[in-house]
mmCIF file of the N, C-alpha and C atoms, coordinates in Angstrom:
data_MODEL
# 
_entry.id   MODEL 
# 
loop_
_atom_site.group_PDB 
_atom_site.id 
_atom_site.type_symbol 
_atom_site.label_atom_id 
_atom_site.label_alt_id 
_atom_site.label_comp_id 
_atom_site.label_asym_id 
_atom_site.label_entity_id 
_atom_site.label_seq_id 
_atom_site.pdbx_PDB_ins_code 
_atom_site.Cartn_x 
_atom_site.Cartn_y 
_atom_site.Cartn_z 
_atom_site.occupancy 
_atom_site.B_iso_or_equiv 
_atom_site.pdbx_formal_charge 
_atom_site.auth_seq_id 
_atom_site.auth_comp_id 
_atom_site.auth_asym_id 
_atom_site.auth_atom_id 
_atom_site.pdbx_PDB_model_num 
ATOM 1   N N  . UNK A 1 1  ? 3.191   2.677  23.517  1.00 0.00 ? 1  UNK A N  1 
ATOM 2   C CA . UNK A 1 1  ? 2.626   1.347  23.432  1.00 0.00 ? 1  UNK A CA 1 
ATOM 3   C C  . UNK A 1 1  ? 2.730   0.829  22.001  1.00 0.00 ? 1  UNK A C  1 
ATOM 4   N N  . UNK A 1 2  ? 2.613   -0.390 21.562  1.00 0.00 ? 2  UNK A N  1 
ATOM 5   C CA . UNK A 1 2  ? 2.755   -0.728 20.648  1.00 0.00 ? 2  UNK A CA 1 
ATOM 6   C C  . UNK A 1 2  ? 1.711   -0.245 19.307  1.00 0.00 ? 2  UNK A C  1 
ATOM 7   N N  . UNK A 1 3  ? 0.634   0.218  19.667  1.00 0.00 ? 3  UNK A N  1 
ATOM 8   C CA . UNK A 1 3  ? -0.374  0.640  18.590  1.00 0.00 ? 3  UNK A CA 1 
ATOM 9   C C  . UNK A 1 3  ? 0.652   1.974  18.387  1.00 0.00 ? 3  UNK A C  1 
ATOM 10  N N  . UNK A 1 4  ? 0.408   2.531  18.958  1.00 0.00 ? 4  UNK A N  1 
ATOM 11  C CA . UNK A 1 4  ? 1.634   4.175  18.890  1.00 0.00 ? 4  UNK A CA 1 
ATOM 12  C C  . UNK A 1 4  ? 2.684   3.785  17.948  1.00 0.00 ? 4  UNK A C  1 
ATOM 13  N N  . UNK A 1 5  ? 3.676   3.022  18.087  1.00 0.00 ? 5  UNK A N  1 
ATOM 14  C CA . UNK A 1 5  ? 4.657   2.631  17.549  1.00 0.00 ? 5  UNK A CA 1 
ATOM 15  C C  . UNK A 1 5  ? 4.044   2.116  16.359  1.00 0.00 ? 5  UNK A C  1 
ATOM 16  N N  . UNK A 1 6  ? 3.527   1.475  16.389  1.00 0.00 ? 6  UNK A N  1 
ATOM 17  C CA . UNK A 1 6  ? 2.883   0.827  14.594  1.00 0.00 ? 6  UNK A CA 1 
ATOM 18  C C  . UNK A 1 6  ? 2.166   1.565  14.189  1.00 0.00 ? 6  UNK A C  1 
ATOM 19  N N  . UNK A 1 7  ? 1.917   2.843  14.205  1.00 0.00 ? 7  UNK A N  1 
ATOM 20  C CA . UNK A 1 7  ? 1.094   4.252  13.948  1.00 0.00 ? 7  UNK A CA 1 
ATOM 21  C C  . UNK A 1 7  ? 2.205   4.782  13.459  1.00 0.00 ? 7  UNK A C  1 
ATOM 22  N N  . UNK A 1 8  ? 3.275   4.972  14.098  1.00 0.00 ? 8  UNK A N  1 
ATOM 23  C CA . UNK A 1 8  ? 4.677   6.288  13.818  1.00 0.00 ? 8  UNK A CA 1 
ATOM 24  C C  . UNK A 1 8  ? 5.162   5.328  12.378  1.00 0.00 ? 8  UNK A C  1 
ATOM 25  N N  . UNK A 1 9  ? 5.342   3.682  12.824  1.00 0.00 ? 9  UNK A N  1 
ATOM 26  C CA . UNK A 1 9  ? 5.834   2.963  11.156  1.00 0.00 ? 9  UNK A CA 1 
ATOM 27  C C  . UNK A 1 9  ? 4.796   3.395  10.003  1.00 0.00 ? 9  UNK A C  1 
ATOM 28  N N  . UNK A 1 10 ? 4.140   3.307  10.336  1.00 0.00 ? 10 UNK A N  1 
ATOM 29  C CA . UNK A 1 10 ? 2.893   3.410  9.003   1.00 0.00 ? 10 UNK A CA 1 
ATOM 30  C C  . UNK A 1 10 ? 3.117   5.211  8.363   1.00 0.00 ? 10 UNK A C  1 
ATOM 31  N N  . UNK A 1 11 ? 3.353   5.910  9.626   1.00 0.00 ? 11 UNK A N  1 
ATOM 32  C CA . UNK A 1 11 ? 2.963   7.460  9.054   1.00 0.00 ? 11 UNK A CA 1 
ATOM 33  C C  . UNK A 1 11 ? 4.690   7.299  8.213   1.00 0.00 ? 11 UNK A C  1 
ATOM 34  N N  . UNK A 1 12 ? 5.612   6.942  8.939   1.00 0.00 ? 12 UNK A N  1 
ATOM 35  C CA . UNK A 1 12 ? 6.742   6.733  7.969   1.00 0.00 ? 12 UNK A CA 1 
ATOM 36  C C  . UNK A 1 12 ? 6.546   6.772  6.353   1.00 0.00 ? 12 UNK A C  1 
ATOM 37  N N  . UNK A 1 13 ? 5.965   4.911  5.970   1.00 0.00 ? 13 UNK A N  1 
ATOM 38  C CA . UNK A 1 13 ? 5.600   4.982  5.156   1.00 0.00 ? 13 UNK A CA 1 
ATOM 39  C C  . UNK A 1 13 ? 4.958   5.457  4.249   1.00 0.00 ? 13 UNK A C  1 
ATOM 40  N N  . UNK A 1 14 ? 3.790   6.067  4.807   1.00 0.00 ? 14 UNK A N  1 
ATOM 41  C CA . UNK A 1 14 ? 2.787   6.739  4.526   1.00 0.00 ? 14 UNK A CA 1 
ATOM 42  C C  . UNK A 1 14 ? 3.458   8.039  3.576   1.00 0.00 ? 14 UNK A C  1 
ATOM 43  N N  . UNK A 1 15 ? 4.381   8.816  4.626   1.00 0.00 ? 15 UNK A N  1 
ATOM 44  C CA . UNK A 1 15 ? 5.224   10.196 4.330   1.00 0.00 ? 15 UNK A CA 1 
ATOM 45  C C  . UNK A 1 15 ? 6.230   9.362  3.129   1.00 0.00 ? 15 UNK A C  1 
ATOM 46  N N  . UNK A 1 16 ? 6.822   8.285  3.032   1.00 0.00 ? 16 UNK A N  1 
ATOM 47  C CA . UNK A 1 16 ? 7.612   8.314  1.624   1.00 0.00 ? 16 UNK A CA 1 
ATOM 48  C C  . UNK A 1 16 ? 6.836   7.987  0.639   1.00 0.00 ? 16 UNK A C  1 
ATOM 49  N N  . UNK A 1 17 ? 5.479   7.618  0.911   1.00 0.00 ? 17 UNK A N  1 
ATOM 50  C CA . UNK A 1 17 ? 4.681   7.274  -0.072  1.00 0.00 ? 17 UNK A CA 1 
ATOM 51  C C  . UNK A 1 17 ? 4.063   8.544  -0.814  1.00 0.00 ? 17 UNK A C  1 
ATOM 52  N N  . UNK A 1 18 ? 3.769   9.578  0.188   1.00 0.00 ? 18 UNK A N  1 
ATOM 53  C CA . UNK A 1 18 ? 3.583   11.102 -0.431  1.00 0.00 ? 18 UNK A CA 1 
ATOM 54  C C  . UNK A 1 18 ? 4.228   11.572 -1.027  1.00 0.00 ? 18 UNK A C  1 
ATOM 55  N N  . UNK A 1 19 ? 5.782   11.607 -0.517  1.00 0.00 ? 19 UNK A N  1 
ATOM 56  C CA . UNK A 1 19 ? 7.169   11.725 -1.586  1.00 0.00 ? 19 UNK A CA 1 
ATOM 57  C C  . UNK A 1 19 ? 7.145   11.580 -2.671  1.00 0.00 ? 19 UNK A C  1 
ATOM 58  N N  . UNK A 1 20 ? 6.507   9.874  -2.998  1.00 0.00 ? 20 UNK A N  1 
ATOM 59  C CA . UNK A 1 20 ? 6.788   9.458  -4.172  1.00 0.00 ? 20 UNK A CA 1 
ATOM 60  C C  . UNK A 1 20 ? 5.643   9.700  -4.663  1.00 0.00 ? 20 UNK A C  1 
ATOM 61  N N  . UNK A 1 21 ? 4.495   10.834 -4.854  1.00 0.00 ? 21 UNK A N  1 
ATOM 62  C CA . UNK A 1 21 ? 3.738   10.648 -5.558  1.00 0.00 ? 21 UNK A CA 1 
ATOM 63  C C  . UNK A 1 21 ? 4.004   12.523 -5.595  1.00 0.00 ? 21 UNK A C  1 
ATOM 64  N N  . UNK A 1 22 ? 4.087   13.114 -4.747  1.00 0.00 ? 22 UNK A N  1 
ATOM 65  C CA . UNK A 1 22 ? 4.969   13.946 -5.001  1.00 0.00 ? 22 UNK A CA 1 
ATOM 66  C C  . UNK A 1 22 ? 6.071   14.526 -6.391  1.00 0.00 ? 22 UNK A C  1 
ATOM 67  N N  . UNK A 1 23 ? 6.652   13.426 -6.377  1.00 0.00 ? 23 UNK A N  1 
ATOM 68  C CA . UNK A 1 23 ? 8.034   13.426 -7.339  1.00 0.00 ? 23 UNK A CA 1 
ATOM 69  C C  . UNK A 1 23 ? 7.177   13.468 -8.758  1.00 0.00 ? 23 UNK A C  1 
ATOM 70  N N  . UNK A 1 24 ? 6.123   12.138 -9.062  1.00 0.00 ? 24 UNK A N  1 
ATOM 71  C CA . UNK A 1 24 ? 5.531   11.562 -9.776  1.00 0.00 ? 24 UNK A CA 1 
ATOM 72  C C  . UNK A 1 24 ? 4.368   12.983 -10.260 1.00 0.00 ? 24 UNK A C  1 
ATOM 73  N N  . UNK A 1 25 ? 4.136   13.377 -9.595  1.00 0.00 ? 25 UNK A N  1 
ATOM 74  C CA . UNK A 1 25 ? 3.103   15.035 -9.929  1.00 0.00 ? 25 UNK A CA 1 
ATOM 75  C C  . UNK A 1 25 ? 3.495   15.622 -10.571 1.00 0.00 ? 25 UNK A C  1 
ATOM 76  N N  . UNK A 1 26 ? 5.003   15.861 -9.650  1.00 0.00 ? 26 UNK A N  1 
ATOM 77  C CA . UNK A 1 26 ? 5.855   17.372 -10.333 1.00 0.00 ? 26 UNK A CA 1 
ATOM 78  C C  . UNK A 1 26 ? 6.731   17.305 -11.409 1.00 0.00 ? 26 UNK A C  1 
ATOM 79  N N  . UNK A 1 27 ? 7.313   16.096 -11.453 1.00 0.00 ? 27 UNK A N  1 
ATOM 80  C CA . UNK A 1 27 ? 8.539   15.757 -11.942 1.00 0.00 ? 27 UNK A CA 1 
ATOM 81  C C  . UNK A 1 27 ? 7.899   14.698 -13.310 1.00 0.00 ? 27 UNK A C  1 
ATOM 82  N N  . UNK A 1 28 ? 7.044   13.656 -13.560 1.00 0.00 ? 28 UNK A N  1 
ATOM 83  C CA . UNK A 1 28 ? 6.488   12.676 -13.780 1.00 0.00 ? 28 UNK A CA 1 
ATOM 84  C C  . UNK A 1 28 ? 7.932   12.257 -14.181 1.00 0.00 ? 28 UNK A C  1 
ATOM 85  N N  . UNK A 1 29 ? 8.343   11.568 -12.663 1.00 0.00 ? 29 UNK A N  1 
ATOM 86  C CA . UNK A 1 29 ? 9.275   10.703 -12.138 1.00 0.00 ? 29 UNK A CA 1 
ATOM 87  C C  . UNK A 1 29 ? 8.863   9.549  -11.032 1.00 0.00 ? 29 UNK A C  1 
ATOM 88  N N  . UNK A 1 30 ? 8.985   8.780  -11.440 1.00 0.00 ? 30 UNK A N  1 
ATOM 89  C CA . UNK A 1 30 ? 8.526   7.371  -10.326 1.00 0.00 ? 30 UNK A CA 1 
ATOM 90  C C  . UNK A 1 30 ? 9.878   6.846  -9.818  1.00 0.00 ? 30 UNK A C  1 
ATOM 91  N N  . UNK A 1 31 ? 9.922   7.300  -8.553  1.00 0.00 ? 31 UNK A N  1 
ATOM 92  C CA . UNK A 1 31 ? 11.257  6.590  -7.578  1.00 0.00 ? 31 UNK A CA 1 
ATOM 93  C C  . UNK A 1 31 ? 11.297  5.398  -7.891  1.00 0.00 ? 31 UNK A C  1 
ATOM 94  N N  . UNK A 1 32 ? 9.937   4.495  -7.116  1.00 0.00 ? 32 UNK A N  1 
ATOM 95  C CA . UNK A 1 32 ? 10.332  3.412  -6.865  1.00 0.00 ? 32 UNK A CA 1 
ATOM 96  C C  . UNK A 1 32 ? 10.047  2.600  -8.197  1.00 0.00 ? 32 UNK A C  1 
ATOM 97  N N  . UNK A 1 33 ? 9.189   2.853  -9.240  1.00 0.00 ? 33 UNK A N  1 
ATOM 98  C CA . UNK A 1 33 ? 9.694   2.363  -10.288 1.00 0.00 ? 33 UNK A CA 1 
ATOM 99  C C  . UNK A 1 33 ? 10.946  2.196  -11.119 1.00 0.00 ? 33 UNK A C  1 
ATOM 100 N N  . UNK A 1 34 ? 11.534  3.425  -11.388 1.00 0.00 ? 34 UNK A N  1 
ATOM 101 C CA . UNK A 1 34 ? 13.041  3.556  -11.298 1.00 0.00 ? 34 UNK A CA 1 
ATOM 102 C C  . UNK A 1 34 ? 14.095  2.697  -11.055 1.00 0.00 ? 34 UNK A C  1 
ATOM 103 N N  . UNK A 1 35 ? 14.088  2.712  -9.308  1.00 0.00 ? 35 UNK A N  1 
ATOM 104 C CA . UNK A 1 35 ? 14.771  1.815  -8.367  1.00 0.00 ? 35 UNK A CA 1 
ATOM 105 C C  . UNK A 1 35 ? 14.531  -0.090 -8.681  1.00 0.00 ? 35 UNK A C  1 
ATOM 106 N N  . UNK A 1 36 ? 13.252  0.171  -8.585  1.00 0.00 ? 36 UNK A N  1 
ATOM 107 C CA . UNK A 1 36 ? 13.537  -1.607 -8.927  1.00 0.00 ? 36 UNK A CA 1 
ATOM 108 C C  . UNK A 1 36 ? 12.941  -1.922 -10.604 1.00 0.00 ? 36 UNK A C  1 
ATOM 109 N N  . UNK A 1 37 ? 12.063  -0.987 -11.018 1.00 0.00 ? 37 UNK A N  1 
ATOM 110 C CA . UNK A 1 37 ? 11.635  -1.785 -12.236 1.00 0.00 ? 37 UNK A CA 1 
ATOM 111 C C  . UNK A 1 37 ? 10.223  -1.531 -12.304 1.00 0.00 ? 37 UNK A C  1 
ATOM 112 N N  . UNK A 1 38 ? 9.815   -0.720 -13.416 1.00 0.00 ? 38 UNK A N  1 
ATOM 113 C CA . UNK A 1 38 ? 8.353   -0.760 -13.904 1.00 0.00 ? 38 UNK A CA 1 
ATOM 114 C C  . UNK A 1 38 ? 7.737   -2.124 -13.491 1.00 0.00 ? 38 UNK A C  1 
ATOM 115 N N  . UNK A 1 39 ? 6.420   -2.281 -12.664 1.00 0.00 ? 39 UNK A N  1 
ATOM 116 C CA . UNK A 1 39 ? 6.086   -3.256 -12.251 1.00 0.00 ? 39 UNK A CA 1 
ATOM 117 C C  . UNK A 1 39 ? 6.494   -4.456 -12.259 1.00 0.00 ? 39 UNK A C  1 
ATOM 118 N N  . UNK A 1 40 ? 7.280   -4.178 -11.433 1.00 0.00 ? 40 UNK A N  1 
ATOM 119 C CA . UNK A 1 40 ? 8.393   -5.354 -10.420 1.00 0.00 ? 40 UNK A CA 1 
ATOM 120 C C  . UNK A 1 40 ? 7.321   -5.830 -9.436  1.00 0.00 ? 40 UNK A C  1 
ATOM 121 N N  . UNK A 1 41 ? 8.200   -7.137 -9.024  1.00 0.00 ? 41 UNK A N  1 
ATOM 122 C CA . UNK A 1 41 ? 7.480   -7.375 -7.623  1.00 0.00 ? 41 UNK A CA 1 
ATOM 123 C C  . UNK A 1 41 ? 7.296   -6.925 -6.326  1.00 0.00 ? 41 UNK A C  1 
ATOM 124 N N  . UNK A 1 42 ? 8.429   -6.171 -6.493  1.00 0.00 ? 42 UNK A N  1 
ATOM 125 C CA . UNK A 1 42 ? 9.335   -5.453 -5.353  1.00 0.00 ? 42 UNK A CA 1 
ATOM 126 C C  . UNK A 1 42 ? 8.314   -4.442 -5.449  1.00 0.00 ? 42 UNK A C  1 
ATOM 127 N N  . UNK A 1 43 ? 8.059   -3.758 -6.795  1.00 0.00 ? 43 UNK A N  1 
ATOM 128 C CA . UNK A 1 43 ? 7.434   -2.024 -7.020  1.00 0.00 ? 43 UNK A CA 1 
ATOM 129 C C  . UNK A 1 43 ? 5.993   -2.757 -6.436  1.00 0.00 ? 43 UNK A C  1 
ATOM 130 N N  . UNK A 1 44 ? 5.607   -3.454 -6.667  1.00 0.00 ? 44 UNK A N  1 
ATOM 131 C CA . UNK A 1 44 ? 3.690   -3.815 -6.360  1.00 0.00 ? 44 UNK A CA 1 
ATOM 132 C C  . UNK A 1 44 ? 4.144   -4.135 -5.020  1.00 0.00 ? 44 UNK A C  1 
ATOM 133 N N  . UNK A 1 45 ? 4.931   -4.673 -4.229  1.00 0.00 ? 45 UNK A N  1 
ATOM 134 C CA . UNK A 1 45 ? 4.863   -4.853 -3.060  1.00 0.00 ? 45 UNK A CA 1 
ATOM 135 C C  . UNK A 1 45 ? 4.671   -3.913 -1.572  1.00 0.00 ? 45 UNK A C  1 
ATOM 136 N N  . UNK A 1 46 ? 5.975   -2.676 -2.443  1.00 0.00 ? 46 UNK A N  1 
ATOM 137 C CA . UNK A 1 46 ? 6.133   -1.330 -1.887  1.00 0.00 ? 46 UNK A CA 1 
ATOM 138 C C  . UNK A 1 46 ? 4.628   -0.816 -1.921  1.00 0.00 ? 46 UNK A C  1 
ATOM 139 N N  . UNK A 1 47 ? 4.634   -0.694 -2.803  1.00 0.00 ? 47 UNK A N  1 
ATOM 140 C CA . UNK A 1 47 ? 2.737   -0.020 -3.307  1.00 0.00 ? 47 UNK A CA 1 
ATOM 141 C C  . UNK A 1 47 ? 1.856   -0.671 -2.558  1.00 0.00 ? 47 UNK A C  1 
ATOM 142 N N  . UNK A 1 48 ? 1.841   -1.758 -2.166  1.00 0.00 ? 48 UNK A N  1 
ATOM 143 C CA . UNK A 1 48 ? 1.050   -2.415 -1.522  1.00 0.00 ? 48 UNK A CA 1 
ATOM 144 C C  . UNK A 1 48 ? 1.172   -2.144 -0.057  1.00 0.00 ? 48 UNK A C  1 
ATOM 145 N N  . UNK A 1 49 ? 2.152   -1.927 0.523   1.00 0.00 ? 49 UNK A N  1 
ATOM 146 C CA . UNK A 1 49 ? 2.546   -1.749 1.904   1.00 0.00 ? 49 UNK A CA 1 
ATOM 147 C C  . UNK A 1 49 ? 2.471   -0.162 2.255   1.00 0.00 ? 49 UNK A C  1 
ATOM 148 N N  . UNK A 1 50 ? 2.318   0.305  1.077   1.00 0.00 ? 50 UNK A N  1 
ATOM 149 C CA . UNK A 1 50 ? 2.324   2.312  1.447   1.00 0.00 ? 50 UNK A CA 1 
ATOM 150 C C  . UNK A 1 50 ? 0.918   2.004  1.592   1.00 0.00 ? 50 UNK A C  1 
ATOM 151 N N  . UNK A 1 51 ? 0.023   1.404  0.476   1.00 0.00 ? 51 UNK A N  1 
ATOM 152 C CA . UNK A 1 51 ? -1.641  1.758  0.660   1.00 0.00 ? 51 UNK A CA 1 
ATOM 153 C C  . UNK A 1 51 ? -2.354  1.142  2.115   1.00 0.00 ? 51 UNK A C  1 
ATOM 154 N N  . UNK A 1 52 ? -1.538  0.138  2.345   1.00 0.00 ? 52 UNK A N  1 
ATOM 155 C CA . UNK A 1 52 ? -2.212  -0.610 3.816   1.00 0.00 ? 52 UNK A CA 1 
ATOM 156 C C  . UNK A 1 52 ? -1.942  0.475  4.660   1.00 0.00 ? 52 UNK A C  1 
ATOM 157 N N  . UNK A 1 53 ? 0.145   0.884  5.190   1.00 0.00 ? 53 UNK A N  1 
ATOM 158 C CA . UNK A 1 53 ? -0.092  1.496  5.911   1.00 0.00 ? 53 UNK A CA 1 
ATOM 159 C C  . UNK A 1 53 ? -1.126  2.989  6.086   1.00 0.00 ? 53 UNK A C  1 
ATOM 160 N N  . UNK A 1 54 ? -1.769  3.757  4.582   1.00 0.00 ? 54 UNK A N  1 
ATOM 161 C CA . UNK A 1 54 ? -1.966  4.459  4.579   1.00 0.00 ? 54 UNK A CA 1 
ATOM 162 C C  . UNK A 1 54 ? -3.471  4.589  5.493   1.00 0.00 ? 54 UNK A C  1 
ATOM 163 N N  . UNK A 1 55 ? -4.214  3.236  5.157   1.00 0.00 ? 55 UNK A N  1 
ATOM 164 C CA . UNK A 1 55 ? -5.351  2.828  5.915   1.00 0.00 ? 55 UNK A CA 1 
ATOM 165 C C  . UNK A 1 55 ? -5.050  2.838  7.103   1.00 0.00 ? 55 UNK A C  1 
ATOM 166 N N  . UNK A 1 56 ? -4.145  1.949  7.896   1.00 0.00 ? 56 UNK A N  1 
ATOM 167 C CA . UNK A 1 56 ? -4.010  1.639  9.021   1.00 0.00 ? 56 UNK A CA 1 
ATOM 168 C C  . UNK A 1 56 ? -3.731  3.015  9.709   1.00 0.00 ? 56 UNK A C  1 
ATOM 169 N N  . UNK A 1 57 ? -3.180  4.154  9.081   1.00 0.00 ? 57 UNK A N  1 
ATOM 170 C CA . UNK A 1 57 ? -3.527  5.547  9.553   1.00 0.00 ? 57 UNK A CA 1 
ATOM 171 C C  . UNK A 1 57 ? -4.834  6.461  9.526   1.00 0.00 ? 57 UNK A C  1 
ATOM 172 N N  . UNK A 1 58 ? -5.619  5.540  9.066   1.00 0.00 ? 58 UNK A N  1 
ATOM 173 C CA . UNK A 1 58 ? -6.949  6.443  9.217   1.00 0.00 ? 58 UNK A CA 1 
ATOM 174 C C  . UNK A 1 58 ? -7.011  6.511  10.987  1.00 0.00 ? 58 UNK A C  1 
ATOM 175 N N  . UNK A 1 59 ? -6.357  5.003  12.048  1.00 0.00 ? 59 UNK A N  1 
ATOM 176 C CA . UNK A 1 59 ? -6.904  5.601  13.248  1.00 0.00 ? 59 UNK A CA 1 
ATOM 177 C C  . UNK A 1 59 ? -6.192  6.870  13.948  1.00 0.00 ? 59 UNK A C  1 
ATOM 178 N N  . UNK A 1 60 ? -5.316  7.358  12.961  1.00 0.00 ? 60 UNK A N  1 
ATOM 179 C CA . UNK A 1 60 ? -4.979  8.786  13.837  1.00 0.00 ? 60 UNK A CA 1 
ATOM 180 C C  . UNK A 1 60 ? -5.721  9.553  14.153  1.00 0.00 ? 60 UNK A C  1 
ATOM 181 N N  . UNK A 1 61 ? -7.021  9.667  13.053  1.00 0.00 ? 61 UNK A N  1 
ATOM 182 C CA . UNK A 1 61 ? -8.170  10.938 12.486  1.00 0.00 ? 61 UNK A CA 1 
ATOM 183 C C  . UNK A 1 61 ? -8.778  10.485 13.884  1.00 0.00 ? 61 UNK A C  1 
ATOM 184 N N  . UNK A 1 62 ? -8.638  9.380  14.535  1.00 0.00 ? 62 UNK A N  1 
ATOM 185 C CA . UNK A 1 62 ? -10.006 9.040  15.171  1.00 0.00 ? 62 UNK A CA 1 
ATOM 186 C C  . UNK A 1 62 ? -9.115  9.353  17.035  1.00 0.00 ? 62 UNK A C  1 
ATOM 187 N N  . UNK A 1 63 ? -7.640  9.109  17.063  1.00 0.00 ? 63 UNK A N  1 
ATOM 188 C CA . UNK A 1 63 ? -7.268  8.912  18.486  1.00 0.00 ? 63 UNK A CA 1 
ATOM 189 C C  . UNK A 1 63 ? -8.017  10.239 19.275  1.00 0.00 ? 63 UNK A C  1 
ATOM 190 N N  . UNK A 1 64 ? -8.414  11.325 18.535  1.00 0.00 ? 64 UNK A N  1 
ATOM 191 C CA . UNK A 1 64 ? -8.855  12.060 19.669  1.00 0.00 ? 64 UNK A CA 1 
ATOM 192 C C  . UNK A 1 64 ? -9.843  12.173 20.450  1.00 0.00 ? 64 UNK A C  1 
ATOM 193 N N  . UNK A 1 65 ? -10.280 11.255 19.604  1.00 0.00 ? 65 UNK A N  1 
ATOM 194 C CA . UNK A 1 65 ? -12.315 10.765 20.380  1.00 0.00 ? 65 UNK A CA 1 
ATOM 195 C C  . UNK A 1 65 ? -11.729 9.399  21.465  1.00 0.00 ? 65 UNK A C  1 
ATOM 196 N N  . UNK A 1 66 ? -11.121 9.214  21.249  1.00 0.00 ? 66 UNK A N  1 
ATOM 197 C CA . UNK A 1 66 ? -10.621 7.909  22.693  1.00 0.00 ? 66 UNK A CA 1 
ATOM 198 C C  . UNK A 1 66 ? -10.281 8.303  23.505  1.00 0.00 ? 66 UNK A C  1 
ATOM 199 N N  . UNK A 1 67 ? -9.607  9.482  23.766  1.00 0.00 ? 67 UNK A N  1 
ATOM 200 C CA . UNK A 1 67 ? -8.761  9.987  25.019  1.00 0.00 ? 67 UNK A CA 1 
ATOM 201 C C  . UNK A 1 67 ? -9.862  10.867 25.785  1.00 0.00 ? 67 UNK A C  1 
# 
């Protein structure tokens, strides 16, 4: 269903967003700074769309109390 599907996009994001903080831990390497530009619009935008989807995955914690 479509919540499912906009759950699997978000954990996507979510997982390259771990990547990149990942990289940024081990390495103190920033992908997506890198890629487009120390606070770019592009870089605050990305950032912005990893932290939403990261919320919008809190309802995974919860799908097992619905079923």
């Amino acid at each position: 269903d479509l919540i499912e599907t906009l759950q699997k996009v978000c954990l996507v994001f979510t997982i390259i967003g771990a990547i990149v903080w990942g990289l940024i831990g081990l390495f103190d390497f920033n992908l997506v700074a890198s890629i487009f530009g120390e606070g770019s619009i592009i870089a605050r935008i990305i950032y912005t769309i990893v932290g939403i989807t990261g919320l919008i995955n809190i309802g995974i914690l919860f799908n097992h109390i619905e079923d």
